[in-house]
PyMOL CGO cylinders between C-alpha atoms (Angstrom):
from pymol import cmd
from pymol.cgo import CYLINDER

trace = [
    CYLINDER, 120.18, 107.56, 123.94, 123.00, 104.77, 124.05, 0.3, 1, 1, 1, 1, 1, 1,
    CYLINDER, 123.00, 104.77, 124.05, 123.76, 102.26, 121.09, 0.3, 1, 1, 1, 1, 1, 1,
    CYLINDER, 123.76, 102.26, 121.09, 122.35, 99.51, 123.08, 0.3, 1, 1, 1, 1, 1, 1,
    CYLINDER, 122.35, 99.51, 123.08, 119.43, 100.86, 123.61, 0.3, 1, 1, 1, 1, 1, 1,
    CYLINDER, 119.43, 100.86, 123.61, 119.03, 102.30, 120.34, 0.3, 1, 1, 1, 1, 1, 1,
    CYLINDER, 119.03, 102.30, 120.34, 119.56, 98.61, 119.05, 0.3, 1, 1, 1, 1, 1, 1,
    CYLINDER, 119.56, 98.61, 119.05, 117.03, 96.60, 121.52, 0.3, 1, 1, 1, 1, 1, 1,
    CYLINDER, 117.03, 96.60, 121.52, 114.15, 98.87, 120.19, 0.3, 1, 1, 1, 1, 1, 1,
    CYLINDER, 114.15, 98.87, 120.19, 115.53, 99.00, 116.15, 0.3, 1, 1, 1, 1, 1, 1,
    CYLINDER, 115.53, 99.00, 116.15, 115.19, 95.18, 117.09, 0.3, 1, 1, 1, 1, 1, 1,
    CYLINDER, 115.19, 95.18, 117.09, 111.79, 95.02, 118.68, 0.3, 1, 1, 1, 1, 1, 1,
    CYLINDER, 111.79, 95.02, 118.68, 110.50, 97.95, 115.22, 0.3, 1, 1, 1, 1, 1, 1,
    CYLINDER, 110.50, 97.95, 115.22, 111.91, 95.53, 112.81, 0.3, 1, 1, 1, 1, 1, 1,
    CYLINDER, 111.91, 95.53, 112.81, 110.47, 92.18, 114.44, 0.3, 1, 1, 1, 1, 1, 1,
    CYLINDER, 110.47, 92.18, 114.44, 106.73, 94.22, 114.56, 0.3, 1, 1, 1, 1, 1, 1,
    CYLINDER, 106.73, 94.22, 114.56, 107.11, 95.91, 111.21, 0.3, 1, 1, 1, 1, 1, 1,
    CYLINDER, 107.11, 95.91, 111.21, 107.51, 91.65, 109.59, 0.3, 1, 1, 1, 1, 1, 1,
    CYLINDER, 107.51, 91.65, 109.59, 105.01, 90.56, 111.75, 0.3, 1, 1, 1, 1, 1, 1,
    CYLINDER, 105.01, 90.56, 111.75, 102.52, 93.75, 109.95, 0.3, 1, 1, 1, 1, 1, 1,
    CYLINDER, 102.52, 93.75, 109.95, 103.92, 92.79, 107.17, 0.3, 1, 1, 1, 1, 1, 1,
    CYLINDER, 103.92, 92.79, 107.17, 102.98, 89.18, 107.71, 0.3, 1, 1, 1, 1, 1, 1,
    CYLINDER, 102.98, 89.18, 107.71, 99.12, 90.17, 108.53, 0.3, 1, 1, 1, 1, 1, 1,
    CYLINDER, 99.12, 90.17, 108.53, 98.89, 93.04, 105.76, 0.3, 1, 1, 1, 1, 1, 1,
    CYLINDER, 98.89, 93.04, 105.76, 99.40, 89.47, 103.39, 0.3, 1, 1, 1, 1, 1, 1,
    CYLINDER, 99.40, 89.47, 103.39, 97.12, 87.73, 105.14, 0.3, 1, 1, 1, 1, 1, 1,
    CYLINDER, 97.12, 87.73, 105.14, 94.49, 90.36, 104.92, 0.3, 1, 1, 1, 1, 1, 1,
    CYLINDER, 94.49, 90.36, 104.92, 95.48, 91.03, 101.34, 0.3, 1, 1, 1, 1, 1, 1,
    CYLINDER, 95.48, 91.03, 101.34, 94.80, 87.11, 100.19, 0.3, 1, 1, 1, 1, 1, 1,
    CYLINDER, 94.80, 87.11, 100.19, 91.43, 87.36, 102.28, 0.3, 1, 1, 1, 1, 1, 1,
    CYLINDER, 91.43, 87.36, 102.28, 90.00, 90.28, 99.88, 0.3, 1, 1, 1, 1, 1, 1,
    CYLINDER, 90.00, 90.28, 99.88, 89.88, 92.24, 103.49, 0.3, 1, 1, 1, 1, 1, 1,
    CYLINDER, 89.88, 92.24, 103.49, 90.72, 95.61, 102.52, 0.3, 1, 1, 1, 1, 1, 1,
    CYLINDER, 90.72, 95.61, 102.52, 89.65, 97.76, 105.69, 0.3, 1, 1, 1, 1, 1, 1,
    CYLINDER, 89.65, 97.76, 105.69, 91.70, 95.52, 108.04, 0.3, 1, 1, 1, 1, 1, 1,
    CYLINDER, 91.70, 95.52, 108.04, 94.54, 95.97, 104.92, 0.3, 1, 1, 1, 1, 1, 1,
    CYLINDER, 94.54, 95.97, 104.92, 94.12, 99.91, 105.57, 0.3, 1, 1, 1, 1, 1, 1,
    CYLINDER, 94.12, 99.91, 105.57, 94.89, 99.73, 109.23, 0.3, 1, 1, 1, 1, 1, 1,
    CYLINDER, 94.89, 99.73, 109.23, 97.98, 97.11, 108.89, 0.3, 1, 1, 1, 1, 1, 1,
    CYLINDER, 97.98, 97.11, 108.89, 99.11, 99.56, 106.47, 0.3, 1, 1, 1, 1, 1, 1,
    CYLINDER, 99.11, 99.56, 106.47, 98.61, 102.60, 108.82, 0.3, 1, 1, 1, 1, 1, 1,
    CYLINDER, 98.61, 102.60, 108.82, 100.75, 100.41, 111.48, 0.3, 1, 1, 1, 1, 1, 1,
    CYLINDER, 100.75, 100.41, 111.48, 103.12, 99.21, 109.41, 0.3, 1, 1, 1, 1, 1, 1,
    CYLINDER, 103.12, 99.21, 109.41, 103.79, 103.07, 108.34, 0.3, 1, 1, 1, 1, 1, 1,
    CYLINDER, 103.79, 103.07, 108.34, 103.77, 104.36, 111.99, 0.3, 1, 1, 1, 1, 1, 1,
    CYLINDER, 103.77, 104.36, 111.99, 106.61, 101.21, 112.68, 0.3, 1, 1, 1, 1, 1, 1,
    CYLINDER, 106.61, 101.21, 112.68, 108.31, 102.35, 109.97, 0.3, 1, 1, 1, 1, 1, 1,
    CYLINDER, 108.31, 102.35, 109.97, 108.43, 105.65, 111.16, 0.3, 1, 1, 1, 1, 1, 1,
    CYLINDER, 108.43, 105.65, 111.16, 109.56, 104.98, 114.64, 0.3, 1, 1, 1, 1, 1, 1,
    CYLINDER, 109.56, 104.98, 114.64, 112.45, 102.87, 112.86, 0.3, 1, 1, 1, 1, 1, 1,
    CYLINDER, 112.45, 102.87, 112.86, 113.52, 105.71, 110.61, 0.3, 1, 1, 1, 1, 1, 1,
    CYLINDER, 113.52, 105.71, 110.61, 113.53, 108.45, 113.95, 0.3, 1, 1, 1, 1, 1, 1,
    CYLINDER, 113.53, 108.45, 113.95, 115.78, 106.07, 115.69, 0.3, 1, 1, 1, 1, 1, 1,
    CYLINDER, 115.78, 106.07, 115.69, 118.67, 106.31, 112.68, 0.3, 1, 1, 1, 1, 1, 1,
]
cmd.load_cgo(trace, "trace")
């Protein structure tokens, strides 16, 4: 895969991993600790997809 490429979706991984990050705090201050279990199950699998692409 090219560099640019590579980039745009390290790019799009980073924006969605804060954005998980973002809810997983939100769901953290609301005591909600199922939905904090999943956010943390997609943050992981973001994280994962970011770490393949290095």
């Amino acid at each position: 895969m090219n560099a640019p490429i590579r980039q745009s979706q390290a790019d799009i991984l980073n924006k969605l991993y804060d954005m998980k990050q973002r809810q997983l705090a939100q769901a953290s201050q609301q005591g909600n600790s199922l939905r904090c279990q999943v956010l943390e199950a997609e943050a992981q699998a973001i994280f994962n997809a970011l770490q393949s692409l290095r």
